[in-house]
N, CA, C and O of each residue as an XYZ file, in Angstrom:
572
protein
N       0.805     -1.186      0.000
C       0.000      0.000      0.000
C       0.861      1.269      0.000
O       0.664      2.255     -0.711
N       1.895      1.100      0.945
C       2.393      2.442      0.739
C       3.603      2.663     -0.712
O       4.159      3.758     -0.800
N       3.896      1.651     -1.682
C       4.418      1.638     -2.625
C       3.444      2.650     -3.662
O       3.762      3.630     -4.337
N       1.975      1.877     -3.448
C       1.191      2.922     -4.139
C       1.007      3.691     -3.620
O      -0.156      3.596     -4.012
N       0.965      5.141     -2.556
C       0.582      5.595     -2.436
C       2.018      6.874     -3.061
O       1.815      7.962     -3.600
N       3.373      6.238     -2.738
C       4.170      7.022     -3.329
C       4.120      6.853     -4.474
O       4.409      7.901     -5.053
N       3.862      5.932     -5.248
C       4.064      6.580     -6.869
C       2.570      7.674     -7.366
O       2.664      8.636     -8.128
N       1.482      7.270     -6.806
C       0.390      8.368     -7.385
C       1.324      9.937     -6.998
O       1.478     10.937     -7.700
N       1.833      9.623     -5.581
C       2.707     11.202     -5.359
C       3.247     11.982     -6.252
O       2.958     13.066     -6.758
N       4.699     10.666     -6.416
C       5.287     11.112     -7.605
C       4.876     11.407     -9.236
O       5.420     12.192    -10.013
N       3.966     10.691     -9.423
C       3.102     10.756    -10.478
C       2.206     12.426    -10.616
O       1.921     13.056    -11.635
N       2.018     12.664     -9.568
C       1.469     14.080     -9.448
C       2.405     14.784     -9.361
O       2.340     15.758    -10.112
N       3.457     14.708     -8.631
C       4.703     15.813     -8.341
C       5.117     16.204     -9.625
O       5.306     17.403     -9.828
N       5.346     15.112    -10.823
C       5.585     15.576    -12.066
C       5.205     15.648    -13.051
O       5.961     15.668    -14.022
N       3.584     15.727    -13.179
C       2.746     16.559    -13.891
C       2.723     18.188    -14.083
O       2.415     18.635    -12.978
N       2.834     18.814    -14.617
C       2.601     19.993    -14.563
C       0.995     20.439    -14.458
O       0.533     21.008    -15.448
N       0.454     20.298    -13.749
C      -0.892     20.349    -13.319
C      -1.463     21.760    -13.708
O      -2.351     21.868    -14.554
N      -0.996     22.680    -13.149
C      -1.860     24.032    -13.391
C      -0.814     24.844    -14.846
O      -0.792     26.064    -15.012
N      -0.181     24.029    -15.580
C       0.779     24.740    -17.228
C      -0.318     24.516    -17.999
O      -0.820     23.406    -18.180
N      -0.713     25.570    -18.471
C      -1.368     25.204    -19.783
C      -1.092     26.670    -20.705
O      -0.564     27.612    -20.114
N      -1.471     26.816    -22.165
C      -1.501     27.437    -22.555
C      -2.347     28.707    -22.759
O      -3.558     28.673    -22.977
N      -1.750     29.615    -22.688
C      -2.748     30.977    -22.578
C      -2.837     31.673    -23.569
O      -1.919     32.407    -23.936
N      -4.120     31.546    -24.263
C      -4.627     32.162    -25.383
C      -5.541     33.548    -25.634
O      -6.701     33.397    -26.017
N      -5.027     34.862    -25.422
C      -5.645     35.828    -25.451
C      -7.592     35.376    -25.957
O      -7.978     34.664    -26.884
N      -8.187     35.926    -25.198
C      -9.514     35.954    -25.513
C     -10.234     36.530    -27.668
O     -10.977     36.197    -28.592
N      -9.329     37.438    -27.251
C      -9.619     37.901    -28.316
C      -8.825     36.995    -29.602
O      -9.449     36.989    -30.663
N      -7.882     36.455    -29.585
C      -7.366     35.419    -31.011
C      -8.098     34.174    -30.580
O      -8.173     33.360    -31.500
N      -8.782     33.697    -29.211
C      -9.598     32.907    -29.668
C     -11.070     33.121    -29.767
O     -11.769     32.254    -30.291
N     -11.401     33.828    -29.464
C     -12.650     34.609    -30.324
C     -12.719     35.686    -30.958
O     -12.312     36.698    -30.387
N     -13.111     35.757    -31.960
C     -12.567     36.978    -33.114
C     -14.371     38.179    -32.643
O     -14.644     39.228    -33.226
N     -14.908     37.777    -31.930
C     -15.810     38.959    -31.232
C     -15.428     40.065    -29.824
O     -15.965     40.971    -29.188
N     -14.183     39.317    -29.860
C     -13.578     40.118    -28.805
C     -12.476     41.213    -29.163
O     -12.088     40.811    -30.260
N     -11.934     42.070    -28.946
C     -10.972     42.805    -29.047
C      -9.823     43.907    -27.913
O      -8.900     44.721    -27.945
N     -10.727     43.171    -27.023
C      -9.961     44.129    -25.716
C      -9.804     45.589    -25.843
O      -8.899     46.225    -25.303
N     -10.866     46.156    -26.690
C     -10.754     47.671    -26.801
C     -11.745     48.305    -25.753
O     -12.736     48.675    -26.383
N     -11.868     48.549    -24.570
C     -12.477     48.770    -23.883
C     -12.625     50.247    -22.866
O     -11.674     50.478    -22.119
N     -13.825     51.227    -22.857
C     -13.222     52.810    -22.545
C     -12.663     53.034    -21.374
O     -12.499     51.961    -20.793
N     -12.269     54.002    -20.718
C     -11.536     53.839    -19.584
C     -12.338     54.130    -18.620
O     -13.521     54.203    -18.954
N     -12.088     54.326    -17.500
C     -12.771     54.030    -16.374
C     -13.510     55.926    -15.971
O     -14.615     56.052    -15.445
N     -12.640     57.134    -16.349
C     -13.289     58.162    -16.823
C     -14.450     58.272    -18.006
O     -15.365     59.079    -17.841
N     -14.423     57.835    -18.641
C     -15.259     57.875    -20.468
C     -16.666     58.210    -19.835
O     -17.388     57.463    -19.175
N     -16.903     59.725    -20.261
C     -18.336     59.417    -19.919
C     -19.247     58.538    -20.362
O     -20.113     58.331    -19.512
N     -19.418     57.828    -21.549
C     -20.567     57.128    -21.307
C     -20.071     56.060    -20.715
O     -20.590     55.029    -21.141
N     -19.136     55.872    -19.765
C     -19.095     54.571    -18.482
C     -20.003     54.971    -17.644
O     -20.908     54.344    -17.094
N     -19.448     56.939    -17.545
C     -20.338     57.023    -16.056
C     -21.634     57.341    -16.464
O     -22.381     57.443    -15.491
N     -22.145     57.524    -17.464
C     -23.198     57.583    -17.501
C     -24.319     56.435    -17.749
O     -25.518     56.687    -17.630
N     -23.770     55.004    -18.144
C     -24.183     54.045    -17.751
C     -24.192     53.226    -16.593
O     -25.078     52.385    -16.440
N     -23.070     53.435    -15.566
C     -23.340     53.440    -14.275
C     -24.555     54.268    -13.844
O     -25.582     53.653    -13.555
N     -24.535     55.612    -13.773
C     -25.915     56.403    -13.220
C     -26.943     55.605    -13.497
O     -27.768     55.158    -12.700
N     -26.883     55.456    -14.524
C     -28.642     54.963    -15.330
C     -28.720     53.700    -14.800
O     -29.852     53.478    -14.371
N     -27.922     52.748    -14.657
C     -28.467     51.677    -14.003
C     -28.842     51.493    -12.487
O     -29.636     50.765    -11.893
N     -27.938     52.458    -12.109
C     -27.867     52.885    -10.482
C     -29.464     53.556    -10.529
O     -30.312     52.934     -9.889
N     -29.865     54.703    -11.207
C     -31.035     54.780    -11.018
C     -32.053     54.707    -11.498
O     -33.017     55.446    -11.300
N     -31.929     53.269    -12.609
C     -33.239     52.294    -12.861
C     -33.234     51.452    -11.872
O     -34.416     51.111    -11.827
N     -32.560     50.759    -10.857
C     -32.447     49.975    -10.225
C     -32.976     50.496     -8.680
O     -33.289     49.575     -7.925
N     -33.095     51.793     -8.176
C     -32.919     52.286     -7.201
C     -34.505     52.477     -7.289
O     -35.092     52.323     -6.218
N     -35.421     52.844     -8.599
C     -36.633     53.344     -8.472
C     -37.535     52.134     -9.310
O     -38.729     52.317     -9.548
N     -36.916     51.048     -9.669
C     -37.585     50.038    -10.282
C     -37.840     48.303     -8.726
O     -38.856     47.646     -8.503
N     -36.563     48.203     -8.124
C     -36.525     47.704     -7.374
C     -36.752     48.235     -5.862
O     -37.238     47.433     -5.063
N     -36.442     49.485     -5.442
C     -35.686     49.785     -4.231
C     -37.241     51.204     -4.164
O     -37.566     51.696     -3.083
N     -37.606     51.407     -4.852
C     -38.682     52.336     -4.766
C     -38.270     53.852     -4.464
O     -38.984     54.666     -3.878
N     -36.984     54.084     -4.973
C     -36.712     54.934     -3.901
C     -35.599     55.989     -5.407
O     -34.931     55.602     -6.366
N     -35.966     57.447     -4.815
C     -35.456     58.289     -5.658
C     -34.062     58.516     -5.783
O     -33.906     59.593     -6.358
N     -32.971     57.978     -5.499
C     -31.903     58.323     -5.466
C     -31.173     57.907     -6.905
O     -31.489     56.917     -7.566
N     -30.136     58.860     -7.255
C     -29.893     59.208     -8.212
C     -27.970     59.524     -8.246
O     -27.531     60.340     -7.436
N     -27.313     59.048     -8.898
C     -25.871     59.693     -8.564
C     -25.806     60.972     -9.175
O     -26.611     61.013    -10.105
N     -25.177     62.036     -9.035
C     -25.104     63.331     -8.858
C     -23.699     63.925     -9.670
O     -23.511     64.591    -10.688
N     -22.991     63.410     -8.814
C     -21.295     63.054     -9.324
C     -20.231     62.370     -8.903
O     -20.038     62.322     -7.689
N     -19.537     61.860     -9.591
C     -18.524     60.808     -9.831
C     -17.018     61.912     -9.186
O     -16.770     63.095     -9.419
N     -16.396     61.057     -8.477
C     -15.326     62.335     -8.187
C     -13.855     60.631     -7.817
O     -14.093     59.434     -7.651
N     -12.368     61.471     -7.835
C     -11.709     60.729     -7.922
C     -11.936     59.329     -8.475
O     -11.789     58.390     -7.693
N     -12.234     59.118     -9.575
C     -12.528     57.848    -10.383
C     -10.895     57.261    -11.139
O     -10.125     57.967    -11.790
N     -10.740     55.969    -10.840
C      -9.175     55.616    -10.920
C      -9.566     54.112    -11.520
O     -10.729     53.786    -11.281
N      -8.737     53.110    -12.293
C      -8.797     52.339    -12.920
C      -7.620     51.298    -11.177
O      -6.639     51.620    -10.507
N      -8.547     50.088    -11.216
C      -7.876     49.416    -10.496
C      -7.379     48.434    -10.726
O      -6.263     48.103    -10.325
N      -8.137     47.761    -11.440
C      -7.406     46.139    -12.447
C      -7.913     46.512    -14.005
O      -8.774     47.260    -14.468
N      -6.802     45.481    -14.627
C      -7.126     45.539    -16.162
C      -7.187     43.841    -16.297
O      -6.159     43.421    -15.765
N      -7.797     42.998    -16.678
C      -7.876     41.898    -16.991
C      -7.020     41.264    -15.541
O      -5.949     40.766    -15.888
N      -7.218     41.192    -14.278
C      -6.879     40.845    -13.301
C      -6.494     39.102    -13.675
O      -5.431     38.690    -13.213
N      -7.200     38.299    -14.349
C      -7.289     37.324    -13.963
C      -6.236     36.319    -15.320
O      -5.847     35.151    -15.305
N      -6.085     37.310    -16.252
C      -5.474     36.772    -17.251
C      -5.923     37.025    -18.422
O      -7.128     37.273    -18.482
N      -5.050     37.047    -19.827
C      -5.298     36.995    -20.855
C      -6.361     36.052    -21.576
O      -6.528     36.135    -22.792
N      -6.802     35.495    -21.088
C      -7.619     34.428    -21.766
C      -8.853     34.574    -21.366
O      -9.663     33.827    -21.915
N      -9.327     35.439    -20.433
C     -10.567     35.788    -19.872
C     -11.386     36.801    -20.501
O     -10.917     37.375    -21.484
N     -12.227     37.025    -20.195
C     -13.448     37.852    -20.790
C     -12.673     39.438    -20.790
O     -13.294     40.180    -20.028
N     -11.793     39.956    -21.277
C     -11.411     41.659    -20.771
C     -12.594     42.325    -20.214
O     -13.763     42.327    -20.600
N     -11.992     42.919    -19.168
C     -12.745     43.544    -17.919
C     -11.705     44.701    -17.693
O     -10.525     44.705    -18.043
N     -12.375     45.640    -17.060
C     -11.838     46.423    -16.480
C     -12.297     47.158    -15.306
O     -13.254     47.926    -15.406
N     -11.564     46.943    -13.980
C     -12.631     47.282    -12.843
C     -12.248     48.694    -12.303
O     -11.105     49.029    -12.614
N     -12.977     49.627    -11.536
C     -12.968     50.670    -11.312
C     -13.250     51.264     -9.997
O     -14.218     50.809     -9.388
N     -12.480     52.318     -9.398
C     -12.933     52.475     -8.045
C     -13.005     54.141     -8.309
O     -12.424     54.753     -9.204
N     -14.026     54.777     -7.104
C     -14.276     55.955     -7.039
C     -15.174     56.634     -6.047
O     -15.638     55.830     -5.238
N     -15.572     57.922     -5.861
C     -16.187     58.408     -5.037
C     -17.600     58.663     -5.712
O     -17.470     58.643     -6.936
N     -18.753     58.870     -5.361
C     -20.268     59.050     -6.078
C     -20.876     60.064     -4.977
O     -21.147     59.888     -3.789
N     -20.966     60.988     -5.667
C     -22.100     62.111     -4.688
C     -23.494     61.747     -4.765
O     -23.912     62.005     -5.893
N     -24.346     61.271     -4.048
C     -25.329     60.822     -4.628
C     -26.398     61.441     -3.979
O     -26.215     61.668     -2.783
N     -27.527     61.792     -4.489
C     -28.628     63.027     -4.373
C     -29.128     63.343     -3.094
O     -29.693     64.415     -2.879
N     -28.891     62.141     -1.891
C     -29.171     62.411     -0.363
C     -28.000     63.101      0.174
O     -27.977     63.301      1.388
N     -27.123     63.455     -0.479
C     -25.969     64.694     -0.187
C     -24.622     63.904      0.394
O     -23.535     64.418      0.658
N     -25.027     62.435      0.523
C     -24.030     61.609      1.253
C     -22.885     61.040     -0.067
O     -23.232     60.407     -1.064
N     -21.476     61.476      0.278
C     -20.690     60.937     -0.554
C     -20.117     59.358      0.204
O     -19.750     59.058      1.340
N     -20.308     58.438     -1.361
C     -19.970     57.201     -1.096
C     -18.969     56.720     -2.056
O     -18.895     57.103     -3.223
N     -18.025     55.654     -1.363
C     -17.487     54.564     -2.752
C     -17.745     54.068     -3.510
O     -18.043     52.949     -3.093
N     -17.919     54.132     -4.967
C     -17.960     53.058     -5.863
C     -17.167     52.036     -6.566
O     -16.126     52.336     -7.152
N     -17.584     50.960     -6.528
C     -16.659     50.038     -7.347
C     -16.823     49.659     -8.803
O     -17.438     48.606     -8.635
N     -16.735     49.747     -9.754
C     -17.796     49.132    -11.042
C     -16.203     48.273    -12.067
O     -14.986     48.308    -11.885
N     -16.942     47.718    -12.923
C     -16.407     47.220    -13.846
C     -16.822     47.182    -15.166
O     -17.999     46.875    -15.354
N     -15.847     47.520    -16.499
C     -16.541     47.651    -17.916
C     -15.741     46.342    -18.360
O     -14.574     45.983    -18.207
N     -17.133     45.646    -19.122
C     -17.002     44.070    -19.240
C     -17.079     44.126    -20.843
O     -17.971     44.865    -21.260
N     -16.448     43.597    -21.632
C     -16.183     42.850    -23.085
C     -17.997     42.393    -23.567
O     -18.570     41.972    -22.562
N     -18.645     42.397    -24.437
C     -19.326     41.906    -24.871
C     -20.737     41.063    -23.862
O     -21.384     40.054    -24.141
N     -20.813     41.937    -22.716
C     -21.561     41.765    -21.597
C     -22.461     42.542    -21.418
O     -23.256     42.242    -20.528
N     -22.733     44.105    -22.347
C     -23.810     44.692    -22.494
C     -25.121     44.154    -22.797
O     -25.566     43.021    -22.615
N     -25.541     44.977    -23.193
C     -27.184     44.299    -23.696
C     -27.072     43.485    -24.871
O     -26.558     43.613    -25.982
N     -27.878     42.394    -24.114
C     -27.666     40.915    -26.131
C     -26.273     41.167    -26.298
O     -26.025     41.668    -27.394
N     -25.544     41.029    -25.755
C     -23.852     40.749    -25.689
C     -23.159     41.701    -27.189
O     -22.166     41.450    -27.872
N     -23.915     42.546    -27.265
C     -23.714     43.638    -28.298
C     -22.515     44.594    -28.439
O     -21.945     44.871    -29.495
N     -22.175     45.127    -27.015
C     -21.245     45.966    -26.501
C     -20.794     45.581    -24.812
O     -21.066     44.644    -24.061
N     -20.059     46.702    -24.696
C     -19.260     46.386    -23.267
C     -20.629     46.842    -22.587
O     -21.465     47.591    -23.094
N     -20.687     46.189    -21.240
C     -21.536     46.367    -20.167
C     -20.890     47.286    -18.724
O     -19.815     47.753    -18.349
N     -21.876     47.212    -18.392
C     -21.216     48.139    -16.773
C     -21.907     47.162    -15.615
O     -22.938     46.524    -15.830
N     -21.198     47.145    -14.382
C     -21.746     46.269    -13.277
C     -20.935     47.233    -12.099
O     -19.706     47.312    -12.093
N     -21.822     47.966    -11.086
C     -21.454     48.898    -10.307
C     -22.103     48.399     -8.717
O     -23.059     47.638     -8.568
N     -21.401     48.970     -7.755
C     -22.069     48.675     -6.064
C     -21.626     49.965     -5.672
O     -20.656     50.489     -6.220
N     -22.413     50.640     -4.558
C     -21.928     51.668     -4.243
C     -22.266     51.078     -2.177
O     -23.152     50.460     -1.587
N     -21.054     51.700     -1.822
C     -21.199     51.098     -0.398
C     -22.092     51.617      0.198
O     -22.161     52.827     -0.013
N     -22.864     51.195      0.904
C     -23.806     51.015      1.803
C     -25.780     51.298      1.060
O     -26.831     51.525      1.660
N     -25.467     51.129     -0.433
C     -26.272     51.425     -1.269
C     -26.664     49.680     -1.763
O     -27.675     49.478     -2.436
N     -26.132     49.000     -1.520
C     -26.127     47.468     -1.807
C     -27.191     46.304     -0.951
O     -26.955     45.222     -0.414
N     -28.064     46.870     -1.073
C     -29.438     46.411      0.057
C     -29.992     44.747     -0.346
O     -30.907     44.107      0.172
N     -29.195     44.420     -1.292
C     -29.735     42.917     -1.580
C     -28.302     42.037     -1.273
O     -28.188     40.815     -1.364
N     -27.175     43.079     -0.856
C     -25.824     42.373     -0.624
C     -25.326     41.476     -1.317
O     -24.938     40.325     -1.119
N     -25.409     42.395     -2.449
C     -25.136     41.566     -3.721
C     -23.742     41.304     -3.771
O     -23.428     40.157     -4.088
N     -22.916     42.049     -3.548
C     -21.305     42.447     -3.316
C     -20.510     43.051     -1.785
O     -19.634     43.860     -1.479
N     -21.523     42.002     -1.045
C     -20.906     42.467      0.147
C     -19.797     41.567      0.774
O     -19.655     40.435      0.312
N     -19.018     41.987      1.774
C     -19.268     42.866      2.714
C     -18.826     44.485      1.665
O     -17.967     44.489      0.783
N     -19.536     45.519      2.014
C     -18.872     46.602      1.657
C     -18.810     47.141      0.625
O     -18.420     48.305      0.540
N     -19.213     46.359     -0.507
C     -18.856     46.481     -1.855
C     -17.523     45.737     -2.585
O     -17.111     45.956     -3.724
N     -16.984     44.814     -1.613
C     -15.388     43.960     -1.910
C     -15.511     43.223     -3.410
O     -14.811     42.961     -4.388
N     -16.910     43.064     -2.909
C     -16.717     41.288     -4.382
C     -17.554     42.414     -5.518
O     -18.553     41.962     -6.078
N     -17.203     43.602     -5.777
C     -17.535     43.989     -7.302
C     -15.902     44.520     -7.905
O     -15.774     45.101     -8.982
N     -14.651     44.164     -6.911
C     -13.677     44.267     -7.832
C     -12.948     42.534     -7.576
O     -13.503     41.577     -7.035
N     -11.721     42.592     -8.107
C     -11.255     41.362     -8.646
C     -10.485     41.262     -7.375
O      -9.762     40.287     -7.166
């Protein structure tokens, strides 16, 4: 028994288990291109707002509205690797219409917009996250 148990060892020890090849997203799908706007571009922030407040008065019943975007900074670019969906995640401040300034986190996603047409937006603003979708805090809306 213990003859087998050292060779499965060794047998694993010299596999290269996690080597594989990494193939940019975009040469293996020709719908991708990793051209994606930056984390300033207004229509990022203005598709953040709009979802922030379709979501706030469609779900949440409630009038709030972002106002303005202030120190907005790019935090990861494809965090996870070349071969993944290009993403780009984003951190910043949001004035938002109850006069209270908060953090935002968002990310502009590759072919994740509407009917996978264009880049999408996916945003949390801290303590604005009432279904704790990305909690604690807003952590799990960056990488």
């Amino acid at each position: 028994m213990k003859w087998l148990t050292a060779l499965i060892t060794c047998a694993m020890l010299s596999t290269p288990i996690l080597a594989r090849e990494i193939t940019p997203a975009e040469k293996r799908d020709s719908s991708y291109n990793a051209n994606l706007p930056a984390c300033e571009d207004p229509l990022v922030l203005q598709s953040v707002s709009s979802r922030f407040s379709i979501k706030e008065g469609r779900f949440w019943n409630s009038p709030l509205e972002i106002v303005a975007f202030e120190e907005v900074h790019e935090v990861a670019w494809r965090p996870w690797g070349l071969d993944y969906i290009p993403r780009r995640f984003c951190s910043g401040t949001v004035l938002v219409s109850d006069g209270i300034q908060r953090r935002i986190n968002y990310s502009v996603r590759e072919k994740l917009g509407f009917l996978g047409i264009s880049w999408g937006t996916e945003s949390c603003i801290d303590g604005l996250d009432r279904d704790y979708s990305y909690a604690p805090a807003c952590k799990q809306a960056l990488p």
